[in-house]
N, C-alpha and C positions, 0 to 999 in steps of 0.2 A: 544502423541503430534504429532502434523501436522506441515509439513513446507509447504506452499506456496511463489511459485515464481510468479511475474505477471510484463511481460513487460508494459510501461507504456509510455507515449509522455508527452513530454513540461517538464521534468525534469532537471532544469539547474545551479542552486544553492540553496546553504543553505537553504534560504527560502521555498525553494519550499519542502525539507527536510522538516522542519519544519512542514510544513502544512500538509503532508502528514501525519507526524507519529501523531500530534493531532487529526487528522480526524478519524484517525484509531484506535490509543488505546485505546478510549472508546470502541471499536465493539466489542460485544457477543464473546466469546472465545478467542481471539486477545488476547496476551502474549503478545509478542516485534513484533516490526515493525523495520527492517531496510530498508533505500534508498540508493543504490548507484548511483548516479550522473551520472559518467561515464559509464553505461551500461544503465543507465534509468530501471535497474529493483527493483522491489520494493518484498522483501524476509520477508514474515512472516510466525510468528509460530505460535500455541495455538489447541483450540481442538477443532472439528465438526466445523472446517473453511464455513462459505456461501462464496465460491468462487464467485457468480452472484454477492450475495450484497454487498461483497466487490469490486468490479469491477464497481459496479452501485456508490459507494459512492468514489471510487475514480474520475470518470466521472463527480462528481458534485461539485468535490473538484478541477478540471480543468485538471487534469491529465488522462484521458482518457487508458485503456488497448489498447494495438495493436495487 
């Protein structure tokens, strides 16, 4: 099992939680998704992670990698 960290912009509340971890638990490998807020990083696990296409569908999702 893989962990990815990926800082991430515009994360401000709940909501924005939200939307993130729908976006993402459907993706190929993706286990758990967590967000924390106050860091804006966004920490997931699962196996043979696409680090790009996760990064590319957080950016569509408004949340943007830094």
């Amino acid at each position: 099992m893989e962990q990815l960290n990926i800082q991430a912009s515009k994360i401000k509340c709940g909501g924005c939680v939200s939307s993130i971890e729908k976006g993402l638990n459907g993706f190929t490998g993706i286990t758990e998704v967590k967000v924390d807020v106050e860091s804006n990083v966004v920490s997931i696990q699962g196996n043979e992670l696409d680090k790009t296409a996760i990064k590319t569908k957080l950016a569509e999702l408004g949340y943007p990698a830094v």
